[in-house]
N, C-alpha and C positions, 0 to 999 in steps of 0.2 A: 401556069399549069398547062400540060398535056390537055390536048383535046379529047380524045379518049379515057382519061386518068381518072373523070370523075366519075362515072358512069363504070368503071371496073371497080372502083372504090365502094359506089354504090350497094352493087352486086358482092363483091365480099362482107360487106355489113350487114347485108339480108340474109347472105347466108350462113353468118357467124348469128344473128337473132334465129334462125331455123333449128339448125346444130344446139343452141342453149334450150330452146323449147323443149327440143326432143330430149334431151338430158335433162330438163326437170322432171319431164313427165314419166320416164325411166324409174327416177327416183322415189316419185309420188308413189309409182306401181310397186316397186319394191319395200315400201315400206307401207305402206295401207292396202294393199293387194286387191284384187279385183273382187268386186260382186259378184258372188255368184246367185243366179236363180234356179230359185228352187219353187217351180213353178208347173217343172213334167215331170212326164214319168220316169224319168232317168234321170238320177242327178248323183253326182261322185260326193259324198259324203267326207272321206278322210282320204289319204296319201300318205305311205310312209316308203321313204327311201331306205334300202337294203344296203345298197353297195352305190358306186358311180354310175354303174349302166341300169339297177333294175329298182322296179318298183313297185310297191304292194296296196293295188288300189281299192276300199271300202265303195262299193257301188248298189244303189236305192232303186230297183226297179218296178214299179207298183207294190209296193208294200214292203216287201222281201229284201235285203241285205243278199250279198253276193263279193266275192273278191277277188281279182283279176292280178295276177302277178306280167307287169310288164317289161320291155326291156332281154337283152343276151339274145340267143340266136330266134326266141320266136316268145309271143303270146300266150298265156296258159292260166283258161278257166279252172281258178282252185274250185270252188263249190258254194252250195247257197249257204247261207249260214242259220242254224235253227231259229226258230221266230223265237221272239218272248214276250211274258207275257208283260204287258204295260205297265202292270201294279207296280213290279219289283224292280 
């Protein structure tokens, strides 16, 4: 054997174990999706995609509902959304 060969060897095996890591953990995220905390005062409630660029986000901020359309040439607070009442 090369005197160097093992030691490159080495190094492409660790980096072939790195590259698989990252692509399980890829997959874990795609498929049980992240935690979210709902812990502050802001926290994004729902997401619903419109088109490929934009998107229409349910946003909780001290009590109140709110909805943000994002995405295309700019940002655009739609408005708070009426309260309701708990019962219903």
């Amino acid at each position: 054997m090369l005197p160097g060969l093992s030691s490159i060897l080495t190094a492409i095996a660790a980096l072939a174990a790195v590259l698989g890591l990252i692509l399980l953990a890829a997959r874990f995220v795609r498929v049980r999706g992240v935690p979210r905390q709902g812990g502050g005062r802001l926290t994004v409630r729902d997401v619903l995609a419109l088109d490929t660029g934009r998107r229409l986000h349910l946003v909780r901020c001290e009590g109140r509902d709110f909805l943000l359309l994002t995405g295309g040439s700019q940002d655009v607070f739609v408005g708070w959304l009426p309260e309701r009442d708990p019962a219903t």
